[in-house]
C-alpha positions in Angstrom: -8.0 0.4 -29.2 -10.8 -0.3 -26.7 -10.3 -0.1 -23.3 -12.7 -1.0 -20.2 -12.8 -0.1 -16.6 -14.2 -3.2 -14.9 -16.1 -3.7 -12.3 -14.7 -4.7 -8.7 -15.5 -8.2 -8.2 -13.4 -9.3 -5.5 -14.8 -9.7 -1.8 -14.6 -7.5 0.6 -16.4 -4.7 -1.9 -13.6 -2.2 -2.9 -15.3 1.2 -4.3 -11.3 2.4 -6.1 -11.4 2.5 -9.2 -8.5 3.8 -12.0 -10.2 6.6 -13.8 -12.7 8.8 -12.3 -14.9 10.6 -14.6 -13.1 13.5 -15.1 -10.0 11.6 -15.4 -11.3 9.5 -17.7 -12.6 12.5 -19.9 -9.1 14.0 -20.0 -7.4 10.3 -21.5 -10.4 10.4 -23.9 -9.6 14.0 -25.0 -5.3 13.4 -25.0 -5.9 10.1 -26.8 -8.7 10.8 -29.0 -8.1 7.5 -31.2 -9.1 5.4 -27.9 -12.2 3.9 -26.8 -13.3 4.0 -23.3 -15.9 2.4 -22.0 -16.9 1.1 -18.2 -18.7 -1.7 -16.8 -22.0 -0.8 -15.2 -21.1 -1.2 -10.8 -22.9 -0.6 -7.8 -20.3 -0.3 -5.3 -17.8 1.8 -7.3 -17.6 5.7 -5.4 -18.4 7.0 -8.7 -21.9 6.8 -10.2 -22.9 4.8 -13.5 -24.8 8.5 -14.2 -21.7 10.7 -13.4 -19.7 8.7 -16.1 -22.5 9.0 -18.1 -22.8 12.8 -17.9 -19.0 12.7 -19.5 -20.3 11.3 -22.5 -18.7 7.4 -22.0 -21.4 3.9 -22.5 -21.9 2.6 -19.3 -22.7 -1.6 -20.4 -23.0 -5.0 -18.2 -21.0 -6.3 -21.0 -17.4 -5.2 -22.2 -16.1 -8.2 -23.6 -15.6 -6.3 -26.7 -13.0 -4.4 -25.1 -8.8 -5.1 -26.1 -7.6 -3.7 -22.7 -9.7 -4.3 -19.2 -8.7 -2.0 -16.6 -9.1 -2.9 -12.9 -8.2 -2.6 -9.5 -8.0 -5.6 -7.2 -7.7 -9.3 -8.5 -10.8 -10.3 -11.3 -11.9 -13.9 -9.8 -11.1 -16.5 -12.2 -14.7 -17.4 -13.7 -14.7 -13.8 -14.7 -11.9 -13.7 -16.5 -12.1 -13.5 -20.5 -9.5 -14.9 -22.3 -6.9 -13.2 -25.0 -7.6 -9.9 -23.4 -5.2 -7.5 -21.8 -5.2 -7.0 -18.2 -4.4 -4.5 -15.9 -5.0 -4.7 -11.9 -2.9 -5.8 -8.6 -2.7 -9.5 -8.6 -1.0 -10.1 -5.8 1.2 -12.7 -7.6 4.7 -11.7 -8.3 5.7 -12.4 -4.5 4.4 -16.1 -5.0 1.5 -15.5 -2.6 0.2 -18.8 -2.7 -3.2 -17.8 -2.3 -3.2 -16.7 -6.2 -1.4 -19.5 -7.8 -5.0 -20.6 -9.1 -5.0 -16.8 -10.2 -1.8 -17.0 -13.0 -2.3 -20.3 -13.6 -5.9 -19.3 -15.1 -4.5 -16.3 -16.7 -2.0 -18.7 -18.4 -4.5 -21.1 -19.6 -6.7 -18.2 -20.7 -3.8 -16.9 -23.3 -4.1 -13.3 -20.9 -1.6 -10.6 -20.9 -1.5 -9.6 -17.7 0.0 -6.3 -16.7 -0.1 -5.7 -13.0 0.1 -2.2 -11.0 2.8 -3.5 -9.0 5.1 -3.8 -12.2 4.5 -0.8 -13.8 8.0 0.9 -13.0 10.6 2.9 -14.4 14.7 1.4 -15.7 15.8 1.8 -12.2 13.1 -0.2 -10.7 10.9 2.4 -9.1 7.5 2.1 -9.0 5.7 5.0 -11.1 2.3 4.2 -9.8 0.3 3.2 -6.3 -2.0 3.8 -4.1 0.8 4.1 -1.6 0.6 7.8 -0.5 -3.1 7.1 0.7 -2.2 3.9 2.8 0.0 6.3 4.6 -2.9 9.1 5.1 -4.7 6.6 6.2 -2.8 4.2 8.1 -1.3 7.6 10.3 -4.9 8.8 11.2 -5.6 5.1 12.1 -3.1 5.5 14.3 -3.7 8.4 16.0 -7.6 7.4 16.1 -6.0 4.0 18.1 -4.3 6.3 20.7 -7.3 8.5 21.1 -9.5 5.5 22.2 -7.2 3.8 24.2 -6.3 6.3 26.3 -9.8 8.3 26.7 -7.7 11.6 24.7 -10.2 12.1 21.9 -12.4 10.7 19.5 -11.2 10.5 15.6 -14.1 9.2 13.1 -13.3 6.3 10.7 -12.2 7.6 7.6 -14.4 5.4 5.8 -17.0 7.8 7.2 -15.6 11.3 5.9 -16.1 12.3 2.1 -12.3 12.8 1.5 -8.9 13.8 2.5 -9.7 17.2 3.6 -12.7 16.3 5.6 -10.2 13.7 7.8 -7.8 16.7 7.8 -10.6 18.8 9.6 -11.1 16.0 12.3 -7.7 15.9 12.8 -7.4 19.8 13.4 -9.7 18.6 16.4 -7.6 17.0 18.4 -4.2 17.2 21.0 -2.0 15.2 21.9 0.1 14.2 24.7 3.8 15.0 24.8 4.6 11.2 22.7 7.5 10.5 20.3 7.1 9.0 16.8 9.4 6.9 14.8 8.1 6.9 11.2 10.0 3.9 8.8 10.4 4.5 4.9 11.3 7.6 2.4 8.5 6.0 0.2 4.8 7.0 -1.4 3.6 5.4 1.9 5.6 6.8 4.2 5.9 10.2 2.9 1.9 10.4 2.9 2.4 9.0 6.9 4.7 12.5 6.9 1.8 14.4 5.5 -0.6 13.9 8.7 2.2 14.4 11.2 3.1 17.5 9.6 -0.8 18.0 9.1 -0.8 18.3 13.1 2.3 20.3 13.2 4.1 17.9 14.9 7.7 18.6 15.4 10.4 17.0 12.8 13.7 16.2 14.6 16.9 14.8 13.9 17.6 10.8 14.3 20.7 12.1 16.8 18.6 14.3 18.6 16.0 11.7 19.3 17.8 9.3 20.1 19.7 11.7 22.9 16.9 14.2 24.2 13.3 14.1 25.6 11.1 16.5 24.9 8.1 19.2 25.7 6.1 18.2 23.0 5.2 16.1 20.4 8.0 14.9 18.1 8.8 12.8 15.4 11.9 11.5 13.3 11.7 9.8 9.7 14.2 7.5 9.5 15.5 5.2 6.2 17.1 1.7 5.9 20.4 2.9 7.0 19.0 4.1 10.1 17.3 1.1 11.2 20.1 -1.9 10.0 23.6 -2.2 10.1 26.6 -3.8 8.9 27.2 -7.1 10.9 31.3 -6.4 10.6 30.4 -2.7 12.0 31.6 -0.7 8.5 29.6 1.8 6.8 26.3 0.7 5.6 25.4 1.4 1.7 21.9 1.6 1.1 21.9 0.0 -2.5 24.3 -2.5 -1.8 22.0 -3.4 1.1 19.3 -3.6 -0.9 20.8 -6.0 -3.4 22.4 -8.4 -0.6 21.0 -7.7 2.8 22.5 -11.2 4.5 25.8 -9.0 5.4 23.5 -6.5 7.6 21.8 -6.8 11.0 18.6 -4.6 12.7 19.3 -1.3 14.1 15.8 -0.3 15.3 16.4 -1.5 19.2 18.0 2.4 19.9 14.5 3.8 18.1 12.4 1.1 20.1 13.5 2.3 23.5 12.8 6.2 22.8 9.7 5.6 20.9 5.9 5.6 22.2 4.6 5.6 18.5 5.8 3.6 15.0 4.7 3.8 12.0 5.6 1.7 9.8 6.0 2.8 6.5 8.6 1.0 4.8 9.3 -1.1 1.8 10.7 -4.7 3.3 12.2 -6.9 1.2 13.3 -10.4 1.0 15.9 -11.8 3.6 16.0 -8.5 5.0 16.7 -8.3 8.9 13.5 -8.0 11.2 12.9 -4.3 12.7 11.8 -5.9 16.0 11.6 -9.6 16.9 9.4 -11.1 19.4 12.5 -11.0 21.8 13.2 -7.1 21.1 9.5 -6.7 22.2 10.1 -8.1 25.7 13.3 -6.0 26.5 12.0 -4.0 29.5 13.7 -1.0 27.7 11.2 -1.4 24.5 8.9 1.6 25.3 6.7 1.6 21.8 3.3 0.6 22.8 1.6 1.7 19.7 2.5 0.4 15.8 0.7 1.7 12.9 2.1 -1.2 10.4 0.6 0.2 7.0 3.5 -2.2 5.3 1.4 -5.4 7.1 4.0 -7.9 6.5 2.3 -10.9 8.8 5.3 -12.4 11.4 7.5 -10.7 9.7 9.8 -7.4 10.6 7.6 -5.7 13.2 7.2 -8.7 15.7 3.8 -7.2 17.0 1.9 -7.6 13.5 0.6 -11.4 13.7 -2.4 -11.0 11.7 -4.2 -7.9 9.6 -6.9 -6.2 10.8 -9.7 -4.9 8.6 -10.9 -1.9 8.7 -14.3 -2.5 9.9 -12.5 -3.9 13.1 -8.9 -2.4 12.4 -7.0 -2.4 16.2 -6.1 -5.5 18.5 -3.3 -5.4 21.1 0.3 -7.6 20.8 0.7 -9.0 24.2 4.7 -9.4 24.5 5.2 -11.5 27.0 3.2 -14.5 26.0 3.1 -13.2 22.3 -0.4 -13.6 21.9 -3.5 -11.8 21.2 -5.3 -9.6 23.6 -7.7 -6.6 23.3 -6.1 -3.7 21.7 -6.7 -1.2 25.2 -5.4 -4.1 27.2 -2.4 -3.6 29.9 0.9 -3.5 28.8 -0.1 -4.3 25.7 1.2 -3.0 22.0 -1.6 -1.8 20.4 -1.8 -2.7 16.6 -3.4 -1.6 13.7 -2.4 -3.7 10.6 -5.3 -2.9 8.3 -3.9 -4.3 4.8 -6.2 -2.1 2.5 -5.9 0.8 3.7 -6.2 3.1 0.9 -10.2 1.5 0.4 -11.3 4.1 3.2 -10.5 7.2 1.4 -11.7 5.8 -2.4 -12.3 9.3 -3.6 -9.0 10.7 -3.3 -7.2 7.5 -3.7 -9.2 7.1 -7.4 -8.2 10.3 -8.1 -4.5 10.4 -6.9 -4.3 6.7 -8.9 -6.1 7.9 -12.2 -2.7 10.9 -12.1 -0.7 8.4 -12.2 -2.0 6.1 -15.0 -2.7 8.5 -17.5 0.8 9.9 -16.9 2.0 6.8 -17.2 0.7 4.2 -19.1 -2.3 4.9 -21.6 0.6 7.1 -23.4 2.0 3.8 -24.2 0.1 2.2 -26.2 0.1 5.0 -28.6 3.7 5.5 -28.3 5.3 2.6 -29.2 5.9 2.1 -25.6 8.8 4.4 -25.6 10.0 4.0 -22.6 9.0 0.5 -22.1 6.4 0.6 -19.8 4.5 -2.2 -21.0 7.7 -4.2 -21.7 8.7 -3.9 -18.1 5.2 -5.0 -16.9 3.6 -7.6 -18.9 4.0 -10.9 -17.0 2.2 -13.3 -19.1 1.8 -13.0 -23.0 -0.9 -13.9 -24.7 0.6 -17.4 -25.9 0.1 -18.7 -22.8 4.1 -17.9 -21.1 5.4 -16.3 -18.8 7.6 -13.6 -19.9 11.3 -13.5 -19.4 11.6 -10.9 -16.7 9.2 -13.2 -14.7 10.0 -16.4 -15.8 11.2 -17.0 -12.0 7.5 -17.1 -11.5 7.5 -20.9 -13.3 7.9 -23.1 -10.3 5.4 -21.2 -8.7 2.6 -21.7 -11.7 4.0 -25.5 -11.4 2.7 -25.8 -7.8 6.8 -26.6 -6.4 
């Protein structure tokens, strides 16, 4: 079997990519039956040479290839038909701005395989770029506070060579005596834990800070029974919740009014109450005045997040009173960073940290007799043109209803 790594086609330029060259020379060495090759690319953080030096064919063309192996969505003219896909299509929540998207992979007899789908029995995702949105999104953060209030100056991460190098900036820096409320047990939010433990901030208790002020920077890490509750005031089940959360209501207010900081890290699913609503944000009780929303769910569950940023422009400020726009060092202002590709600024590390994951994963599969039922679980069109059953509640979608 042949496999490709594509190019990145998709605009803004992303430089990720699956398999680094190392990576890529350890699948070639476990699977020694497969073919690898990759598609020549300018933008991609590893060189056409330093695949090269690893012994794989670097081409323009890889249309000979069974399986192509991407990263963002492939634009629909590039598409080859009766292939194999794998990359994040962005389609399996209906986003209407890739209907076009599955609609072509239909018509082009492609079986698509996204990133997002690749999970276990239980549901859980096995692979993601989510611990580096929540390096990333945290330092954002931190960089935010820093030029807002005249503390310090953080570089962009898009400027250091990796993970350690934003590490060292960070080692740079104080901070003032602030409290952090971080959302989410996740990838994203546990990689959010990783640079607040990075600056050896303290970790305390949800009771405690809820009840106490402090000498120094703290923060708590709190999961969806912390922030909702049952309407009818009994114990809250966190799988129950997440099979039917219409019975449950937000709990985040008590958080809100102790907090100067959130991140958000978590996981929000549908119907799902809203951390904070546009009304919560006007409470004169609601202290947070800084929200590092890595999740980026647009007017959705964190009121203050009414558009992305990007990262070459990532902050603007949330103005709660006449729940508008304003500049992100404004006066009374939240100030908001809602970049929604977060993991792009640290490509290296994130490549690296995805490649893991993948080999772990899924190459194994196709020589396995997909074992565990990887590919099963994943594939979301076959190559006769369907939908498969587990997403066949994508059909009115495809249909334009």
């Amino acid at each position: 079997m042949k496999f490709a790594i594509i190019k990145e086609r998709k605009n803004p330029p992303d430089r990720r990519v699956v398999f680094s060259p190392e990576k890529l020379a350890e699948a070639q060495l476990a699977f020694p039956q497969a073919e690898f090759v990759v598609e020549s690319s300018d933008i991609r953080v590893f060189s056409d040479d330093a695949y090269r030096e690893k012994g794989f064919t670097v081409t323009d063309d890889v249309s000979d290839a069974d399986v192509m192996i991407g990263v963002k969505e492939v634009p629909i003219d590039a598409l080859i038909p009766n292939k194999k896909y794998f990359y994040f299509s962005h389609t399996i929540k209906k986003q209407p701005y890739n209907r076009k998207l599955l609609k072509a992979m239909l018509d082009k007899h492609i079986e698509m395989y996204d990133h997002e789908t690749i999970v276990k029995k239980s549901g859980a995702r096995l692979i993601g770029f989510g611990r580096y949105a929540g390096l990333v999104g945290a330092y954002n953060g931190f960089r935010a506070l820093g030029l807002r209030d005249g503390l310090f100056q953080l570089p962009k991460v898009e400027t250091l060579t990796d993970l350690e190098a934003v590490k060292r900036e960070l080692d740079k820096i104080t901070l003032p005596n602030i409290k952090i409320v971080l959302s989410g047990t996740g990838k994203v939010a546990m990689g959010a834990k990783e640079i607040l433990d990075h600056l050896k901030i303290k970790e305390v208790s949800d009771a405690l800070y809820l009840t106490s002020q402090f000498s120094e920077p703290v923060y708590c890490m709190i999961d969806v029974m912390e922030y909702n509750k049952r309407k009818d005031g009994k114990v809250g089940d966190k799988w129950a919740f997440y099979k039917d959360p219409s019975g449950y209501e937000s709990n985040f207010m008590p958080y809100a009014k102790q907090s100067d900081y959130f991140i958000a890290g978590h996981f929000y699913g549908n119907n799902a109450p809203y951390l904070f609503t546009r009304a919560d944000a006007k409470h004169p009780d609601f202290r947070i005045n800084l929200v590092a929303d890595i999740s980026c769910d647009i007017d959705g569950p964190v009121a203050s997040t009414i558009r992305p940023s990007t990262i070459a422009d990532p902050f603007y400020g949330y103005d709660p009173t006449t729940e508008s726009e304003v500049a992100f060092d404004a006066d009374k202002a939240i100030t908001v960073m809602a970049v929604d590709n977060l993991p792009c600024e640290l490509p290296k590390d994130a490549s690296e940290g995805f490649g893991d994951m993948f080999l772990e994963s899924v190459i194994p599969a196709f020589f396995n007799d997909d074992e565990r039922g990887i590919l099963k679980r994943a594939k979301i069109t076959t190559n006769n043109g369907q939908l498969t059953e587990r997403f066949k509640y994508l059909q009115d979608y495809v249909d334009g209803k």
